[in-house]
C-alpha positions as CSV (number, residue, x, y, z in Angstrom):
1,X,57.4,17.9,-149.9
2,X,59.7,18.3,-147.0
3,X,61.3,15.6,-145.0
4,X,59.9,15.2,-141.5
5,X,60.3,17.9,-139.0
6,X,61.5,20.8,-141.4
7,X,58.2,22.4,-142.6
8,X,59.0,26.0,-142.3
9,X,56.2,27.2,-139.6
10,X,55.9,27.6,-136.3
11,X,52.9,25.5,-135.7
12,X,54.0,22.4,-135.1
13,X,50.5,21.4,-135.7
14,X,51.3,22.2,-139.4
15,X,54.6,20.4,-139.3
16,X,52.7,17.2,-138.8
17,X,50.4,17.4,-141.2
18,X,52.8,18.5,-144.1
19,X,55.1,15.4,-142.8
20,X,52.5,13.0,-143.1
21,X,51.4,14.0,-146.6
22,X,55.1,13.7,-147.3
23,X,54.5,10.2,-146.1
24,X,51.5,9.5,-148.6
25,X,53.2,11.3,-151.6
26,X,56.3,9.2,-151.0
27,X,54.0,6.2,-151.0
28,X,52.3,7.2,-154.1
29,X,55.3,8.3,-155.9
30,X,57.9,5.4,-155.3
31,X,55.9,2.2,-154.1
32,X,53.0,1.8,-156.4
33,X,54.7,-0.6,-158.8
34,X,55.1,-2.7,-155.6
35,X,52.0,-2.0,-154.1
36,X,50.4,-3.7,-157.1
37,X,52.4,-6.1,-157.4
38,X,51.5,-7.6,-153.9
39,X,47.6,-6.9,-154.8
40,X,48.0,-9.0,-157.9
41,X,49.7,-12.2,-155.8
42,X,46.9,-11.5,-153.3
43,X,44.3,-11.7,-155.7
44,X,45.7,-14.5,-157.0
45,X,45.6,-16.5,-153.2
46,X,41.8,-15.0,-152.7
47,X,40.3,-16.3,-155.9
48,X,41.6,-19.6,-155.4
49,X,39.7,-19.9,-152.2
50,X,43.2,-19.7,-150.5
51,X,44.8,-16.9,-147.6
52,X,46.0,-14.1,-147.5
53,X,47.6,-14.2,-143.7
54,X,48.8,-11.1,-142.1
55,X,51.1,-11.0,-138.8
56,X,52.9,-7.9,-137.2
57,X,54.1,-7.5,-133.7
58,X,54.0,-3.8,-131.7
59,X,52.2,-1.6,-133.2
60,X,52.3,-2.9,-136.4
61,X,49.3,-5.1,-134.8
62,X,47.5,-1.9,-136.2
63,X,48.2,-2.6,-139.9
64,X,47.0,-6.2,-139.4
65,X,43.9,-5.2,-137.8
66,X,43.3,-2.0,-140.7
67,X,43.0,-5.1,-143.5
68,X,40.5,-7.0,-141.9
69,X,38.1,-7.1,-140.5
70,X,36.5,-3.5,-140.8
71,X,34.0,-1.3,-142.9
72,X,35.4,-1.2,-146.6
73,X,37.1,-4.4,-145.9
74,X,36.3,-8.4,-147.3
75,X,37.4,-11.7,-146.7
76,X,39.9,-13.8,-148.0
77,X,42.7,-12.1,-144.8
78,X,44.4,-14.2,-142.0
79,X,45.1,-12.0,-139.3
80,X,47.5,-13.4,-136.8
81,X,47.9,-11.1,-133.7
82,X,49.7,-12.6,-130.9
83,X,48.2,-10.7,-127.7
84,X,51.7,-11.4,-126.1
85,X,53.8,-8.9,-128.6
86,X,50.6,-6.6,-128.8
87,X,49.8,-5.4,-125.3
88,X,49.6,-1.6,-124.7
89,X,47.1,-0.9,-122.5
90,X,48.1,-2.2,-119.5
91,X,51.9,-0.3,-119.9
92,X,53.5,-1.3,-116.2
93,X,52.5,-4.7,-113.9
94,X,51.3,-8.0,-115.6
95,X,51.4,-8.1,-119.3
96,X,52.8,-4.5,-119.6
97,X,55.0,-2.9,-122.3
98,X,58.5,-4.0,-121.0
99,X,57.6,-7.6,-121.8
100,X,56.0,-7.0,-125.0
101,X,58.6,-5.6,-126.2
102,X,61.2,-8.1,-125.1
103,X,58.9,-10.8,-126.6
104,X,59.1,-9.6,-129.8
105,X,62.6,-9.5,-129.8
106,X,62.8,-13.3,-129.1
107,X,64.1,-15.5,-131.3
108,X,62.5,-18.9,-131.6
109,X,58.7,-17.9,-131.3
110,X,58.2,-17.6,-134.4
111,X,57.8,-21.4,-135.1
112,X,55.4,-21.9,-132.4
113,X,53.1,-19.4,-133.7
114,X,53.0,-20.8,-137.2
115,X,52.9,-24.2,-136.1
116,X,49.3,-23.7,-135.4
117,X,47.9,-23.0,-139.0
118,X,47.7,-25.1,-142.0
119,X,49.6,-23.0,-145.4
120,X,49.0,-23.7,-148.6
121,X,51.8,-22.9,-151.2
122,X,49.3,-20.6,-153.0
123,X,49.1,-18.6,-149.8
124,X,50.6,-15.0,-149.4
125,X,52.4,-14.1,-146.3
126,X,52.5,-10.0,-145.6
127,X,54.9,-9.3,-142.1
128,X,54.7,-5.6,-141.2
129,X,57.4,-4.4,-139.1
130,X,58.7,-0.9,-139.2
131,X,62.1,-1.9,-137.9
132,X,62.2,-4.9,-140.0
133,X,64.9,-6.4,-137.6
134,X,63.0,-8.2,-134.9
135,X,63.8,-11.6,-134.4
136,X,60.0,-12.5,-134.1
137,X,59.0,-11.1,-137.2
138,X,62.0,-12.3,-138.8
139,X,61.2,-16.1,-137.6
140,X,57.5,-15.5,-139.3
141,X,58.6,-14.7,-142.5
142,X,61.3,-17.5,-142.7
143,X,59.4,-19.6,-141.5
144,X,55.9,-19.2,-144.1
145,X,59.4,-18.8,-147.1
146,X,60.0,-22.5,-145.6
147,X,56.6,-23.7,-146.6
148,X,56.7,-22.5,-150.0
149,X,54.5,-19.0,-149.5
150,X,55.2,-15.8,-150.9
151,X,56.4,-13.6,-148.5
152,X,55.8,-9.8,-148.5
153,X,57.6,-7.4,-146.0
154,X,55.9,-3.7,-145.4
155,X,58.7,-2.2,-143.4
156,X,60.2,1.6,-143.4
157,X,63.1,0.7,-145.4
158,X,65.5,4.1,-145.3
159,X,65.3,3.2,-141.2
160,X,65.6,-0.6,-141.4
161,X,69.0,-0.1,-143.5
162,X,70.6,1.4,-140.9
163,X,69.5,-1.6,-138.2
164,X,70.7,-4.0,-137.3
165,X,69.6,-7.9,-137.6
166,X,68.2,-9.3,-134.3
167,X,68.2,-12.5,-135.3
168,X,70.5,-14.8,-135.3
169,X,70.3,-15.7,-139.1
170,X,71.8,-12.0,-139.4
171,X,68.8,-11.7,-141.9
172,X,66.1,-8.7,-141.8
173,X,62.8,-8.7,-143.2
174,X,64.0,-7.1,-146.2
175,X,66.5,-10.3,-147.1
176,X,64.0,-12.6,-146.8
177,X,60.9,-11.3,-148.3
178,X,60.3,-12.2,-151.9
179,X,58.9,-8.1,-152.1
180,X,59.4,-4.9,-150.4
181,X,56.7,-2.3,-150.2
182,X,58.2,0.7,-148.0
183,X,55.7,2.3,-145.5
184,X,58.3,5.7,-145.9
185,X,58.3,6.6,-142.6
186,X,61.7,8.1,-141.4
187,X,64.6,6.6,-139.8
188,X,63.4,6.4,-136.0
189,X,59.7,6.8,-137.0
190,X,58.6,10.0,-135.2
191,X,58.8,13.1,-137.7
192,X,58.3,16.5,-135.9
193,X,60.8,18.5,-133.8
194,X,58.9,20.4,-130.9
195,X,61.3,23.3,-129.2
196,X,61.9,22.4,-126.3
197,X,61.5,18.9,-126.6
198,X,64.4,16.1,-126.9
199,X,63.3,14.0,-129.2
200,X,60.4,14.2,-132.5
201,X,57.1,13.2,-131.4
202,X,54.5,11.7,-134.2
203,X,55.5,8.5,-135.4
204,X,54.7,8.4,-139.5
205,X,54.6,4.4,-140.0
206,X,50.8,4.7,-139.1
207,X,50.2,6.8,-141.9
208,X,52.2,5.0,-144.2
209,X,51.2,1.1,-143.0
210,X,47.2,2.6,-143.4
211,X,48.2,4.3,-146.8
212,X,49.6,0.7,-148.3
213,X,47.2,-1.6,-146.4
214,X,44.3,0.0,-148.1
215,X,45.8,0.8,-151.6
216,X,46.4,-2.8,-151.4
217,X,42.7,-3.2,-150.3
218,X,41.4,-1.6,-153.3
219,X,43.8,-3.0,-156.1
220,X,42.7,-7.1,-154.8
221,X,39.0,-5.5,-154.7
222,X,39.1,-4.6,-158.5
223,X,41.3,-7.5,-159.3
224,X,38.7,-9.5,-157.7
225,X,35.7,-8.1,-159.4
226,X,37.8,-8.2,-163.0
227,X,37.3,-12.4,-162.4
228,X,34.1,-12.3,-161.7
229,X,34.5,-12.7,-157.6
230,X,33.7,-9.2,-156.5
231,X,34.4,-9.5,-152.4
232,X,31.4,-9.5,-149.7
233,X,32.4,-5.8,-148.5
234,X,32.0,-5.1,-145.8
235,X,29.9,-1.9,-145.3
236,X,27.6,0.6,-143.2
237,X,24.0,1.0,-143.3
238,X,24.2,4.3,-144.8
239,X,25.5,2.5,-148.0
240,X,23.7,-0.7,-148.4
241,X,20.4,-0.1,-146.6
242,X,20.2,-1.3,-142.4
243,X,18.8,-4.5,-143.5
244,X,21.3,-5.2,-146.5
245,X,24.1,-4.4,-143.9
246,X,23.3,-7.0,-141.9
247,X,22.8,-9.3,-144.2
248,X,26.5,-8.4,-145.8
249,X,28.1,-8.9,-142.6
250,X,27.1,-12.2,-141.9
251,X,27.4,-13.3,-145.6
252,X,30.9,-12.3,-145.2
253,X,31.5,-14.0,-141.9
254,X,29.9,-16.8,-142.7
255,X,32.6,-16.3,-146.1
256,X,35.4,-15.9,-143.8
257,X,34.6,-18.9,-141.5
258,X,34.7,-20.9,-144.8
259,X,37.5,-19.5,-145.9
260,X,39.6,-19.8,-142.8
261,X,39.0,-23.6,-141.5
262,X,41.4,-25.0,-143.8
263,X,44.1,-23.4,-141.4
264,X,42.6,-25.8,-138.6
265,X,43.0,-28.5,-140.3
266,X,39.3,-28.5,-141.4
């Protein structure tokens, strides 16, 4: 399969699409073995009533929010969003783009943000960040190695080799993380070369982050089931019945509530 932007057509419709199942094949071919390593760790942290907490910044928010909580998806996830580094509806004026995106850059806030939850040294800490380099994302995953988690990084790692550390540590996301998994998005992220246009357009690390989030999804689902704690799923009416749906989700809020007062202090 190609690299991005070099299918041979003229339809850059085409070009896309052949891109981002390079993206997928990549995952499947060379980050499996990684990939199931994370799920195992996970599985561990889940069956012992413990956390599986999840934190990016950007649009790696979208990664966070692909694990849980959604259709196909089961408790036992932290998400931490911070609306702050996350914000991209608004673009211009109050809360727009220009200050999300210094935010995440700042060093320092990542302490603050952790500071609010209670670990346990059986959780597992997964930091999506394309980049890898940002010195938010970088204080998040030092500071949950501090308190004795296991850190996982799911970053684009041919691009975050040639970045820079933002941080003052000099560290990136890939030096700190106890394991890598690669989302194998290109250097720069966007994959297709339009004519005309001066720069690629269609960033892969979607693809990619949704392509490991939910591999990872499946592989703690069947770990899970293998002990004898198959996860509260959640799922449509079209699979379990309307009345077994709504049944499932509140069992599995009502799960997740459990699950998640310990990082409150509870």
């Amino acid at each position: 399969m190609p690299r991005s932007g070099t299918f041979d057509s003229s339809d850059v419709a085409l070009r896309y699409l052949a891109a981002a199942e390079g993206v997928l094949a990549r995952v499947r071919e060379t980050q499996l073995s990684a990939i199931r390593q994370a799920a195992s760790r996970c599985a561990d942290a889940i069956a012992r009533r413990g956390l599986v907490h999840l934190f990016g910044s950007g649009h790696s928010r979208m990664a966070v929010e692909e694990m849980f909580p959604r259709y196909g998806s089961f408790p036992g996830f932290h998400p931490i969003v911070e609306l702050s580094l996350t914000n991209h509806t608004q673009v211009v004026g109050a809360n727009g783009q220009r200050q999300a995106m210094a935010i995440e850059r700042m060093e320092g806030l990542g302490e603050p943000i952790l500071r609010n939850f209670v670990f346990r040294d059986y959780d597992v800490m997964i930091v999506f960040s394309t980049s890898g380099n940002k010195g938010v994302s970088v204080d998040v995953a030092l500071g949950a190695k501090q308190r004795g988690l296991f850190v996982v990084a799911v970053i684009a790692a041919e691009y975050s080799a040639l970045l820079e550390s933002e941080h003052s540590s000099g560290r990136t996301l890939a030096d700190i993380a106890d394991l890598v998994i690669d989302n194998c998005a290109p250097p720069g992220d966007s994959m297709v070369v339009v004519p005309g246009v001066d720069a690629r357009i269609g960033p892969g690390s979607t693809i990619g982050n949704t392509a490991v989030v939910n591999v990872l999804k499946v592989l703690i689902a069947e770990d899970l089931a293998a002990r004898g704690q198959p996860p509260l799923v959640l799922a449509s009416a079209l699979e379990l019945g309307e009345a077994a749906s709504r049944e499932r989700f509140e069992a599995a809020y009502d799960d997740y509530r459990e699950r998640i007062k310990v990082v409150y202090g509870g």
